[in-house]
C-alpha positions as YAML, in Angstrom:
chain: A
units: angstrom
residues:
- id: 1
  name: UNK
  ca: [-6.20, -0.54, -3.74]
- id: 2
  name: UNK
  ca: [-9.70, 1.15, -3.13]
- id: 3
  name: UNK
  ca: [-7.86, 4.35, -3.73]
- id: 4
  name: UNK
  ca: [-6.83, 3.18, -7.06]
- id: 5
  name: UNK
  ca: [-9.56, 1.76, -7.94]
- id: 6
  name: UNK
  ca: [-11.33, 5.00, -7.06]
- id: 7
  name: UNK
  ca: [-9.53, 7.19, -8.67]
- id: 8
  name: UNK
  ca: [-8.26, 5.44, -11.95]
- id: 9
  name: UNK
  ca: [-10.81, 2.73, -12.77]
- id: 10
  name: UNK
  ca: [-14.50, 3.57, -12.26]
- id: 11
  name: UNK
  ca: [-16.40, 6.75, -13.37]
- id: 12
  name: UNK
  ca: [-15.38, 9.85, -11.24]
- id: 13
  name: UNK
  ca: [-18.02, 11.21, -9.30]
- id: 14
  name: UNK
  ca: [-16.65, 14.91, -9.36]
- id: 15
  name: UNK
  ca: [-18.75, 17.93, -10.74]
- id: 16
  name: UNK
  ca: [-18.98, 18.34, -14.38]
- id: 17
  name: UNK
  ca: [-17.55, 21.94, -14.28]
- id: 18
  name: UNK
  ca: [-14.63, 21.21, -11.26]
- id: 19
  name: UNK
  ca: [-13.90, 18.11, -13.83]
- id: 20
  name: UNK
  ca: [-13.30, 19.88, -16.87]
- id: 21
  name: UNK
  ca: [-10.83, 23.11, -14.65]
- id: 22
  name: UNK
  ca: [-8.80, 20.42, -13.38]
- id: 23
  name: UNK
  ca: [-4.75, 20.56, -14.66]
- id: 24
  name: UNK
  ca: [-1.83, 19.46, -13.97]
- id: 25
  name: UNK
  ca: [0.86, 21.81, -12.02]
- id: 26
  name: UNK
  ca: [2.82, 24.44, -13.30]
- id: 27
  name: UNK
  ca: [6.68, 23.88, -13.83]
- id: 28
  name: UNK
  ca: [7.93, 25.67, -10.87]
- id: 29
  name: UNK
  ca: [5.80, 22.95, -9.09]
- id: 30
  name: UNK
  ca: [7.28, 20.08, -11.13]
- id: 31
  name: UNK
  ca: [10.64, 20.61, -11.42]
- id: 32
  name: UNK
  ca: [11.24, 20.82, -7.59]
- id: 33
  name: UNK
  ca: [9.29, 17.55, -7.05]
- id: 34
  name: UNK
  ca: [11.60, 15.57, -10.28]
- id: 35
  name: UNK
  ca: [14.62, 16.62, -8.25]
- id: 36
  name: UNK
  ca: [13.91, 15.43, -4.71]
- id: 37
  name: UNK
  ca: [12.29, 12.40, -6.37]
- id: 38
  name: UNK
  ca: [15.26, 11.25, -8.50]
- id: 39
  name: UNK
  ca: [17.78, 12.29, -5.78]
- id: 40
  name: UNK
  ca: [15.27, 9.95, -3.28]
- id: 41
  name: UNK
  ca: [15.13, 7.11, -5.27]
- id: 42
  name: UNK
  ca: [19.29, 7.20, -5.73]
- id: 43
  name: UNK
  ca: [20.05, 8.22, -2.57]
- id: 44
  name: UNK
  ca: [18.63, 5.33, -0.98]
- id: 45
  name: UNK
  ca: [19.40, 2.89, -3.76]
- id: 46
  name: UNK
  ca: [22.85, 4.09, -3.22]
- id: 47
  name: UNK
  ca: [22.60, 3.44, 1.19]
- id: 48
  name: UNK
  ca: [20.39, 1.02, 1.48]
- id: 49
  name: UNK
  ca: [23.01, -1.51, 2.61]
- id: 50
  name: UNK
  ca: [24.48, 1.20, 4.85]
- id: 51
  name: UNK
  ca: [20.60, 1.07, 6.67]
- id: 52
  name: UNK
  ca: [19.01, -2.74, 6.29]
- id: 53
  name: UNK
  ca: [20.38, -6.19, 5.65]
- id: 54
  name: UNK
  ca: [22.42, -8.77, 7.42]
- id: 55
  name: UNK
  ca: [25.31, -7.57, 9.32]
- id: 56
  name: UNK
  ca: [24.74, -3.48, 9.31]
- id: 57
  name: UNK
  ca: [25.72, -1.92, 12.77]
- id: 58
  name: UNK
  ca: [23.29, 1.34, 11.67]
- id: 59
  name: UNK
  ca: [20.31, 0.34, 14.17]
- id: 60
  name: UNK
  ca: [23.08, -1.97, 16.67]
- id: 61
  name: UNK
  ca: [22.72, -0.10, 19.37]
- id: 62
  name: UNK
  ca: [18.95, 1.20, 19.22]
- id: 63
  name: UNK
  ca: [17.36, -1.83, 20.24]
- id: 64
  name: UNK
  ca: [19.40, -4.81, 22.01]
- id: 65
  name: UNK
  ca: [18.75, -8.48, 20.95]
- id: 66
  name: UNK
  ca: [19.77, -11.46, 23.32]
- id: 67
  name: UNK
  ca: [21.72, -13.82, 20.85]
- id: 68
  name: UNK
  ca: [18.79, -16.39, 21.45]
- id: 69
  name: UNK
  ca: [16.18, -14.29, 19.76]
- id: 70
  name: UNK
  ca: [18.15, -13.03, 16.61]
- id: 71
  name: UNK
  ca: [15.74, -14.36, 14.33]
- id: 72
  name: UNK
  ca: [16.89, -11.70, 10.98]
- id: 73
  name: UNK
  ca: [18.93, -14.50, 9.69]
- id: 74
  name: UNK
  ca: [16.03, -16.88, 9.45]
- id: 75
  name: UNK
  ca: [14.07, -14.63, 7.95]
- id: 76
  name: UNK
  ca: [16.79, -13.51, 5.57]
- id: 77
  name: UNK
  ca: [17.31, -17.31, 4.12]
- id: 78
  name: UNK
  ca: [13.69, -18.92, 4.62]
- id: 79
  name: UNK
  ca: [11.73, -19.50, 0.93]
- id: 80
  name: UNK
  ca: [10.99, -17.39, -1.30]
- id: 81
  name: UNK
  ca: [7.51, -18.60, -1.61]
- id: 82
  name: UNK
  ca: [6.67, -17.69, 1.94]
- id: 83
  name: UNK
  ca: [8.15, -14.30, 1.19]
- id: 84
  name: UNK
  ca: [5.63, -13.99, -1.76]
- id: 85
  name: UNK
  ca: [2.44, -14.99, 0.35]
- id: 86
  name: UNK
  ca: [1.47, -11.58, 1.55]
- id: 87
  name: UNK
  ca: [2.29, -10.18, -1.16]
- id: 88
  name: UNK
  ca: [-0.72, -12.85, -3.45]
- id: 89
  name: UNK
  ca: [-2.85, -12.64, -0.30]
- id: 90
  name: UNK
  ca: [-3.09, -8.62, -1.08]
- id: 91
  name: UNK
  ca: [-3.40, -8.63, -5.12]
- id: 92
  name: UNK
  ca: [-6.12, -11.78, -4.23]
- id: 93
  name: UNK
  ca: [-7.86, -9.61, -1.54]
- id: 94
  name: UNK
  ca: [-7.91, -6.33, -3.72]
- id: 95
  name: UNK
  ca: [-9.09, -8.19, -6.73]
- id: 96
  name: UNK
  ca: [-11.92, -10.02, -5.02]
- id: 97
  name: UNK
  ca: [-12.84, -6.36, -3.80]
- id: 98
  name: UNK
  ca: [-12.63, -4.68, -7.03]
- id: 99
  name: UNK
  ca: [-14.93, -7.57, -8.61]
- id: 100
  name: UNK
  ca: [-17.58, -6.89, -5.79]
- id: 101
  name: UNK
  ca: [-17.44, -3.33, -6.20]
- id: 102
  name: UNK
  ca: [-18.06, -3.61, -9.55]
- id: 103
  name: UNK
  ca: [-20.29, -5.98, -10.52]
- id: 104
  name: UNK
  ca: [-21.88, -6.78, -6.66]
- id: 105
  name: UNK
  ca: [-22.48, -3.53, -5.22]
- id: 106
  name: UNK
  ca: [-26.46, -3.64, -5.11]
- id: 107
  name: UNK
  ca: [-26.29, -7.03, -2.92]
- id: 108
  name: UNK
  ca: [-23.27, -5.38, -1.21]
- id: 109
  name: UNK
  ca: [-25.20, -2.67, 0.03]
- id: 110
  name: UNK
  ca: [-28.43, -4.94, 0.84]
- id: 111
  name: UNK
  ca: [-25.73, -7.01, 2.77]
- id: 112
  name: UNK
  ca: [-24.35, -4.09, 4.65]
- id: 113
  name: UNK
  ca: [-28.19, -3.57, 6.36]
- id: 114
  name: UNK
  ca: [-28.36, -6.93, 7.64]
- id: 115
  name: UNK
  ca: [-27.14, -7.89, 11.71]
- id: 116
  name: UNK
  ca: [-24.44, -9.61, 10.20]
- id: 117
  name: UNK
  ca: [-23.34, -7.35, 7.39]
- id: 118
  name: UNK
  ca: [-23.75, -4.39, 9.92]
- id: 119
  name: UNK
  ca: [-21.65, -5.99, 12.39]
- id: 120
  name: UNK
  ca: [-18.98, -7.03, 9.78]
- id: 121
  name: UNK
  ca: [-18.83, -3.40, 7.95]
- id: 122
  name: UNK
  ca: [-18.59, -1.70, 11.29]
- id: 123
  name: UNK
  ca: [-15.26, -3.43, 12.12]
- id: 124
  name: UNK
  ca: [-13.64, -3.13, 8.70]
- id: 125
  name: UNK
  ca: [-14.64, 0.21, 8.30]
- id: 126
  name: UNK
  ca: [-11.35, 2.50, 7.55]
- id: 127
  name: UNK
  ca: [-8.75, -1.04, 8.14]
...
């Protein structure tokens, strides 16, 4: 999400002159990337059944289960709004960070000097 952010929501911080050469690539690029992308998304829209889900013997033998454990079922039937919980949790978490980019960043940095925000930035750096 910082990525996006970055790049698609606040000012660029590129030079004026590398700003204005920037284009898009030529066709020979293009062409060869719309192909493996349209024959990505079908081919595995097309085995995806063959490769995950309930019952497929494609990863059977790779890793052996005791009967006990086999816990793919639960997790296959359990609610749907536990299934959506990471899912908010991340979209909460990036918007929270976008807002203090934005509209906090002066205390953010004053924050980042103290023990505590010192402490805190050095072990979320890069996560």
């Amino acid at each position: 999400m910082r990525l996006v952010y970055l790049t698609f929501i606040t000012e660029t911080n590129s030079v004026k002159s590398d700003f204005f050469h920037s284009h898009e690539g030529n066709l020979r690029l293009s062409v060869p990337l719309l192909i493996l992308s349209v024959g990505s998304i079908f081919f595995g829209y097309a085995t995806k059944d063959m490769m995950i889900g309930v019952g497929t013997p494609f990863y059977g033998a790779a890793v052996f289960t005791l009967p006990s454990h086999v816990t793919l079922l639960d997790a296959e039937f359990m609610p749907v709004f536990i299934k959506w919980v990471p899912v908010l949790l991340s979209f909460s978490g990036a918007f929270l960070a976008m807002v203090l980019y934005s509209s906090f960043s002066s205390q953010m940095s004053k924050f980042k000097l103290t023990g505590i925000g010192s402490n805190l930035y050095t072990f979320l750096n890069n996560k």
